[in-house]
N, C-alpha and C positions, 0 to 999 in steps of 0.2 A: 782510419787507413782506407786508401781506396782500396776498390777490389779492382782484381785485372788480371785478362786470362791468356795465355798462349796460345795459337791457333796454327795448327800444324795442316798444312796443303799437302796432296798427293806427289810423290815424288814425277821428277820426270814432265812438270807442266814449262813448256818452251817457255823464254824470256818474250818483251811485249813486242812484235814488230808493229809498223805504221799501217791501220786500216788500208789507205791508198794504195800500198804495195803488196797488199792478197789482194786485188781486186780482178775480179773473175778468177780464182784461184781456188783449190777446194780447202778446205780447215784439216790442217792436221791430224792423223790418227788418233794422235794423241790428246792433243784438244777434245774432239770428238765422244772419244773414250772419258774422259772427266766430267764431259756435260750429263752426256748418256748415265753415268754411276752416279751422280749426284742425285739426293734425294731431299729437297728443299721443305717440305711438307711432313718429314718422316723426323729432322731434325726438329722443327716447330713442335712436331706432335711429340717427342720426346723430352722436352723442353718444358713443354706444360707441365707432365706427368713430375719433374725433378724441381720444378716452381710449386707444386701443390703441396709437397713432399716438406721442401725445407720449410715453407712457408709457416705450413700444419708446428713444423715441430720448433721452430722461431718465435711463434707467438706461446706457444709452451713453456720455453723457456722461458719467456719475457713474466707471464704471468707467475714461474714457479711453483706450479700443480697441473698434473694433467690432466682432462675431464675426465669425467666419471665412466665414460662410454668412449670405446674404441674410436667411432666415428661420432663424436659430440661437437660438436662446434663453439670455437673459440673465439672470441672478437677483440680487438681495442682499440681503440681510440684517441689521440694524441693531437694537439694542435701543432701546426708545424712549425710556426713561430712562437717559442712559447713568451716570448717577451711583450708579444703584440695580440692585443687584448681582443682585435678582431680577428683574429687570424682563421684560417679555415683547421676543419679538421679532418686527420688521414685516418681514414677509419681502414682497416683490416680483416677480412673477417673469415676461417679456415678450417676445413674439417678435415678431414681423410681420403677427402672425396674433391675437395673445390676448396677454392681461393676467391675473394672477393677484396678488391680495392678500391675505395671512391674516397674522393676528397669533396667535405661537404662543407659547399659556400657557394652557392647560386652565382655570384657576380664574379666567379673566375673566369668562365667560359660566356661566350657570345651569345645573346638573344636567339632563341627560336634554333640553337645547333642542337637538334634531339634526335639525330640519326644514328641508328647503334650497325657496326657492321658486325655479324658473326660470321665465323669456321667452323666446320665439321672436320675432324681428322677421322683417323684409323681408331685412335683410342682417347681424344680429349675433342672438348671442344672451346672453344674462345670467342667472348663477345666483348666488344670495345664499344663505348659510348663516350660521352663528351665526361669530363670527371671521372670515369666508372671504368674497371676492367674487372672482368670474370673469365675466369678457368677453369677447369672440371674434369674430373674421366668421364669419360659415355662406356669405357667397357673395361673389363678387367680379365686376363686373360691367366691370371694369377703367375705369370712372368713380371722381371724383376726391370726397369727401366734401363737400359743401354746409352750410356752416355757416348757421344756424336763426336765429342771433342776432351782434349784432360782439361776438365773443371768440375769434376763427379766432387773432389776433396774440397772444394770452395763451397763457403756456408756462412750467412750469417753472420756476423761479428754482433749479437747483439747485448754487449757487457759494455763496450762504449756509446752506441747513439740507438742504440735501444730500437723502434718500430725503424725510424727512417735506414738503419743498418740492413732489410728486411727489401725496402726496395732500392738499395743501391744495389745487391747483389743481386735482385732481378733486373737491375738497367744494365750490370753488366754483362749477364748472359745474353740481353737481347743487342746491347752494341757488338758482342762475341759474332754471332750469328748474322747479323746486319754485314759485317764487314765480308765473313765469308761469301756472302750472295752478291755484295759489292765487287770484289775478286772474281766468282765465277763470270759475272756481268760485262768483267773491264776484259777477261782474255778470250771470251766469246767474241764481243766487239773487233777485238785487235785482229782477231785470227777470223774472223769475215762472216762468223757463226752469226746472225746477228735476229730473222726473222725464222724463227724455229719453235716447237710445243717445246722443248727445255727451256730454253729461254724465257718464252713467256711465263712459263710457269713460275720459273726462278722470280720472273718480274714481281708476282704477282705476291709472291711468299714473301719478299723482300718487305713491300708493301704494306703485307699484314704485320712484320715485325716493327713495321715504322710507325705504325697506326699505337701496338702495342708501345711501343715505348714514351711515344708522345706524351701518354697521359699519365707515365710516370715522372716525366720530366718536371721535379718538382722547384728545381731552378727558375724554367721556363716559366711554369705557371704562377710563381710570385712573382716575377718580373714583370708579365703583363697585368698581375695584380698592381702593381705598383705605380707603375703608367694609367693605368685606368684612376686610380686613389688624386693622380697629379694632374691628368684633365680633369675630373670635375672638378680640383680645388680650383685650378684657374679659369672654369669656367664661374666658379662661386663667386670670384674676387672678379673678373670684367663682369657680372650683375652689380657689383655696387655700385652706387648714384655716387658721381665726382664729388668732390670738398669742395668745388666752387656751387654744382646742385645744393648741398645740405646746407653751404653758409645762407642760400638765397632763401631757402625756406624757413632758416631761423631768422632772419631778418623779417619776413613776412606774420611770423607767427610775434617775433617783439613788438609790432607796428599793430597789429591787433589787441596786443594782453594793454599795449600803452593808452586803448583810448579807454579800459577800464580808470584812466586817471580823470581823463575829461565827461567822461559820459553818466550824469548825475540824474536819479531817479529821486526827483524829491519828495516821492510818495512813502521810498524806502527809509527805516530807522538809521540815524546816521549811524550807531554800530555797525550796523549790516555794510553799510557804505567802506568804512574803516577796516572791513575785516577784507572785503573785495579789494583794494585800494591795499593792502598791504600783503595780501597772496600774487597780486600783479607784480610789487616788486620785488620779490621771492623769486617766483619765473622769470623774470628779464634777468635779473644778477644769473640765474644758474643758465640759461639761453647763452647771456653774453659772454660767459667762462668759456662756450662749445665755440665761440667764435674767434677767439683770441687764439 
C-alpha cells in the first residue's frame, strides 16, 4: 500500500494571478505574511528527528527483539531485488540517535561522484552522499518532536514489504515536504515575491530535500542499473568478430591442419605419421561443422 499524506496550506493564501500583472506591484500582505511564518529548515529539522524515530523502531520490529541497550544499534540488510542474484544491498542501520541508509553496489552511481553535501539544523543534522544518507540529533532538548504537518500517525507498514516499507515512508514524508516548498516557491513567484532571504532560503531547503530523497529513489537507481547492465551488453555483442571474420579464419586454420596430409617427414615412424594424419582429420571434420 502506498503511503500518502495530506498537506494542509495556511488559510487565506490568494489564488495564483499572472507574474506579468504584479509587475512593479508590492506582494500582498498576505502573501508576505506566509513567506515571513514559514520555516523551511525547522520543518526539515523536524523531519529528521520523526525519521530517526520510526526508523529506530521499524527495524525493531522487523528484527522482533529489541536491543539490549536503550540506544544499541540495529542494522539490516536486504537485497532489493531478491530474484536477481546481483542485486545491490539496502542496508539500514538505526539507533536512538541516527539512521543510516546506503545501498551497497559500486556500479549504481557514476565514477568518481564522491561529493557528500551535509546540514546542520537546530537539532539534527543530515549528510547525503552518492548511495548514502545519514541522519542524527546533534542535541536533545528532552522535548517531544512537533509534527509540521498531520502525518505524526503514518508509520511503517513493515508486515508486508518489510525494510523497503521503511523507505517508502520516508520518500513519502520527503515528497510531503518537497511539495510544500514547491507551493510556497509557485505563490511567491506569482505574487512578484521572487528575489528575497525567504525565498532563497525556501530554495535552498527545497534542495536539500531533493538531494535527500534522490538517494532513496529506489526505482530510479535500478533503472539506471539497468541501462548501464544493457550498454555494456551491447557494447559486449558489437566486440564480436562478424561470422564472415570467423568463417575466414576457420578456413585458414583447415588449409593449414590439411598440409599435415602432404607434408611427410620420412625420418618419422610411420605410426607417428598415422597418428598426425588422423588427428588432422579429426579437426577439419569438427572445423568444417563451425562452418556449415
Amino acid at each position: 500500500m502506498r503511503t500518502s499524506f495530506s498537506i494542509s496550506f495556511p488559510d487565506g493564501i490568494p489564488s495564483r494571478p499572472h507574474p506579468a500583472d504584479r509587475a512593479g506591484l508590492p506582494a500582498p500582505p498576505r502573501v508576505l505574511r506566509v513567506l515571513e511564518d514559514h520555516r523551511p529548515w525547522a520543518i526539515l529539522d523536524n523531519m529528521v528527528l520523526v525519521i530517526v524515530e520510526q526508523t529506530y523502531a521499524a527495524l525493531r520490529e522487523i528484527l522482533g527483539a529489541p536491543p539490549l541497550t536503550k540506544d544499541g544499534h540495529v542494522e539490516i540488510s536486504r537485497p532489493v531485488d531478491a530474484a536477481d542474484p546481483d542485486s545491490p544491498l539496502l542496508c539500514v542501520n538505526a539507533s536512538a540517535r541516527h539512521c543510516s541508509i546506503r545501498l551497497v553496489n559500486s556500479s549504481l552511481h557514476s565514477g568518481g561522484a564522491s561529493s557528500t553535501k551535509q546540514y546542520r539544523l537546530a537539532r539534527a543534522s543530515v549528510s547525503v552522499s552518492p548511495g548514502s544518507l545519514h541522519v542524527a540529533h546533534i542535541a536533545d532538548d528532552g522535548s517531544p518532536p512537533v509534527e509540521c504537518w498531520k502525518c505524526a500517525d503514518v508509520r511503517p507498514n513493515v508486515s508486508g514489504k518489510g525494510l523497503l516499507a521503511v523507505l517508502d515512508t520516508i520518500r513519502s514524508r520527503l515528497d510531503a515536504a518537497i511539495r510544500v516548498e514547491a507551493k510556497m516557491i509557485e505563490m511567491a513567484k506569482a505574487s512578484g515575491v521572487v528575489k528575497s532571504r525567504k525565498v532563497s532560503e525556501i530554495v535552498d531547503a527545497r534542495m536539500a530535500l531533493e538531494r535527500m530523497r534522490a538517494e532513496l529513489d529506489i526505482d530510479a537507481i535500478m533503472r539506471r542499473r539497468r541501462q548501464k547492465r544493457r550498454r555494456r551488453d551491447v557494447q559486449e555483442i558489437s566486440c564480436w568478430p562478424d561470422a564472415a571474420d570467423k568463417a575466414d579464419e576457420a578456413e585458414v586454420l583447415v588449409k593449414r591442419l590439411r598440409t599435415l596430409h602432404v607434408s611427410r617427414n620420412r625420418c618419422q615412424p610411420a605410426a607417428v605419421e598415422m597418428v598426425q594424419v588422423n588427428d588432422a582429420d579429426v579437426l577439419i571434420k569438427w572445423l568444417g561443422a563451425l562452418l556449415v
